[in-house]
DOLUMDREN-33473 format. One line per 8 residues: number of its first residue (from 1); their letters; for each residue x, y, z of C-alpha. Coordinates in Angstrom, 3 decimals. Each point is the difference from the previous one (the first is absolute). Layout:
! residues N
NUM> A> X Y Z; ...
***
This chain:
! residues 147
1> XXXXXXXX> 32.727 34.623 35.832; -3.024 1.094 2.267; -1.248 -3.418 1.961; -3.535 0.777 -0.989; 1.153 0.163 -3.891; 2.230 -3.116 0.708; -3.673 -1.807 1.758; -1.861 0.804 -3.001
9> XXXXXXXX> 2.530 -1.323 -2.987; 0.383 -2.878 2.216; -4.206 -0.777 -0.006; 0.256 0.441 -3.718; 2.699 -2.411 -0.145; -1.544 -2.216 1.572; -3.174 0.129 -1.990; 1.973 0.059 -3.202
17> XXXXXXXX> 1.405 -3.768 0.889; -3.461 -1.359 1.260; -1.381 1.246 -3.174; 3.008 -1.124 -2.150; -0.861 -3.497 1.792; -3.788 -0.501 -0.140; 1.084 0.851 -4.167; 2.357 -2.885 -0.273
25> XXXXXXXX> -2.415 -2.241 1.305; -2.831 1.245 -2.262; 1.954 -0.464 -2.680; 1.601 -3.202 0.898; -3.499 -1.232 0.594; 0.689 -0.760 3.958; -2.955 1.846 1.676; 0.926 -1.299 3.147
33> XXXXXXXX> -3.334 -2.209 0.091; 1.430 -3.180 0.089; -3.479 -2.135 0.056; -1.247 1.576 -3.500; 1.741 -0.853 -3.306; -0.057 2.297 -2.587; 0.393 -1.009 -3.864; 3.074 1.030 -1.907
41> XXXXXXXX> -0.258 3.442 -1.619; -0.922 -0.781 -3.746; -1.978 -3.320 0.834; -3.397 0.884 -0.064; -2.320 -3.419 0.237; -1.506 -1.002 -3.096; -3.390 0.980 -1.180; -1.917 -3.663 -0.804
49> XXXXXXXX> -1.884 0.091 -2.987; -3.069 -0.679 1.980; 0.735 3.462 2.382; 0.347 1.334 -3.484; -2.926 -1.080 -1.426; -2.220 0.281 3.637; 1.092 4.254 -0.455; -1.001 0.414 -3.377
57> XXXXXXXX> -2.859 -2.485 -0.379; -0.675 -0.330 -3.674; -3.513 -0.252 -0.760; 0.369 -2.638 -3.379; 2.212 -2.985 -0.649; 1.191 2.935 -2.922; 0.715 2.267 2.405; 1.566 -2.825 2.183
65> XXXXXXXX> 2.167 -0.992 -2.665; 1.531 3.200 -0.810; 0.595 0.869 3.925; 1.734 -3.025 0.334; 2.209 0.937 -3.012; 0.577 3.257 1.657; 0.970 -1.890 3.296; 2.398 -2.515 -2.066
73> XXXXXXXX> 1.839 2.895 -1.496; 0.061 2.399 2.906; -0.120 -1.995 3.216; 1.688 -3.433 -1.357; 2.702 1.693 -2.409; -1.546 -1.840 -3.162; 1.499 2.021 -3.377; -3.074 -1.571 -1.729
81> XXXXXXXX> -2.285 -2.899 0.464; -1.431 -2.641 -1.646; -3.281 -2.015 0.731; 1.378 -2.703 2.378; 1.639 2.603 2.184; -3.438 1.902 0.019; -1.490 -3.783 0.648; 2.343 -0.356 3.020
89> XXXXXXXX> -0.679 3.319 1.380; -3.820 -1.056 0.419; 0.936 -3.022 1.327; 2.687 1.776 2.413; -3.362 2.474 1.107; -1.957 -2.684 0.407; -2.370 1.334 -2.594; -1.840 -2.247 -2.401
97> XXXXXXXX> 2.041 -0.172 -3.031; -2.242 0.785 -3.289; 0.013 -2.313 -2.684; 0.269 2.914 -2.198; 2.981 2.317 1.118; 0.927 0.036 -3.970; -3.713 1.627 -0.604; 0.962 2.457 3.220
105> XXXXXXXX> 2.915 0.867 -1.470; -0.862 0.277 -3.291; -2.985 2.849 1.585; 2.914 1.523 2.097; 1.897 0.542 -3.641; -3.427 1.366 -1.178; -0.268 2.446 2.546; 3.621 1.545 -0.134
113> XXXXXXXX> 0.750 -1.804 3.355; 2.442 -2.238 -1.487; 2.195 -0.923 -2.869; 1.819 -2.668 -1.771; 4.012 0.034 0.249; 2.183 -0.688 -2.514; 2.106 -2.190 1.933; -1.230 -3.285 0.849
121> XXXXXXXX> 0.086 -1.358 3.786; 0.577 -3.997 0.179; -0.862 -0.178 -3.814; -3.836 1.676 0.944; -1.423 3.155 -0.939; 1.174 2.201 2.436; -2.278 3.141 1.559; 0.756 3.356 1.395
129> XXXXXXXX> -2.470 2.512 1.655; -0.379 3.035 -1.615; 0.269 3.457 1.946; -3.385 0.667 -0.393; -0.711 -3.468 1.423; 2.066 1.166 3.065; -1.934 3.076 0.211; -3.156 -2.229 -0.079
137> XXXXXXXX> 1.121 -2.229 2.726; 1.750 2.447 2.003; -3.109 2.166 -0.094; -2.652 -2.666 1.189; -0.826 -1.707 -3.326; -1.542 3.221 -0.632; 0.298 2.345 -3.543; 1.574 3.379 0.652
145> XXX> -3.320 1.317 -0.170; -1.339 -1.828 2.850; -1.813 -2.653 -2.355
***
């Protein structure tokens, strides 16, 4: 084999293995910084119900209510809710906790936002949010017309 050839397959070896290494230690998570932890892939920090609530201020205690639902089914991996769970959720957000969360809900039911379940949670009335509540929340407490 021509040296020149044999100079050139040998550079692309070489590249090939430095490559092939910088890979493994991407994927093993060793970047070589050894000063700077990184998380575990797949663990994510947890969004606090006040961050939650602080990104998508709510502009009512109604409104407040039924983001806080939202958060307890999508951020805290709550199936349903009742009211004490939407009780400790102000608490946990340091929010002042309404003496009428029932009446809240009951407007949030009104509105399409939530629903009743059939199942019970800790012998309560147990409460889902509705996909149009979602919408509503997701979309800045705002109607899909803007309103």
């Amino acid at each position: 084999m021509d040296k020149d050839i044999e100079k050139k397959l040998g550079a692309i070896w070489t590249t090939i293995k430095s490559l092939e290494s910088r890979m493994t230690k991407i994927e093993t998570g060793m970047t070589g910084v050894d000063h700077v932890k990184t998380a575990p892939r797949g663990s994510a920090k947890k969004l606090s119900i006040k961050e939650f609530l602080l990104e998508r201020p709510p502009s009512t205690d109604i409104q407040r209510t039924l983001g806080i639902g939202y958060f307890l089914e999508n951020h805290a991996g709550m199936a349903s809710f009742n009211k004490p769970d939407v009780e400790k959720a102000y608490r946990d957000a340091k929010e002042p906790v309404p003496s009428n969360i029932g009446v809240n809900i009951k407007h949030c039911i009104k509105q399409g936002h939530m629903m009743e379940t059939e199942e019970k949670k800790d012998n309560r009335t147990a409460y889902v949010v509705t996909s149009s509540g979602e919408r509503f929340v997701q979309g800045g407490y705002k109607k899909a017309d803007g309103k």
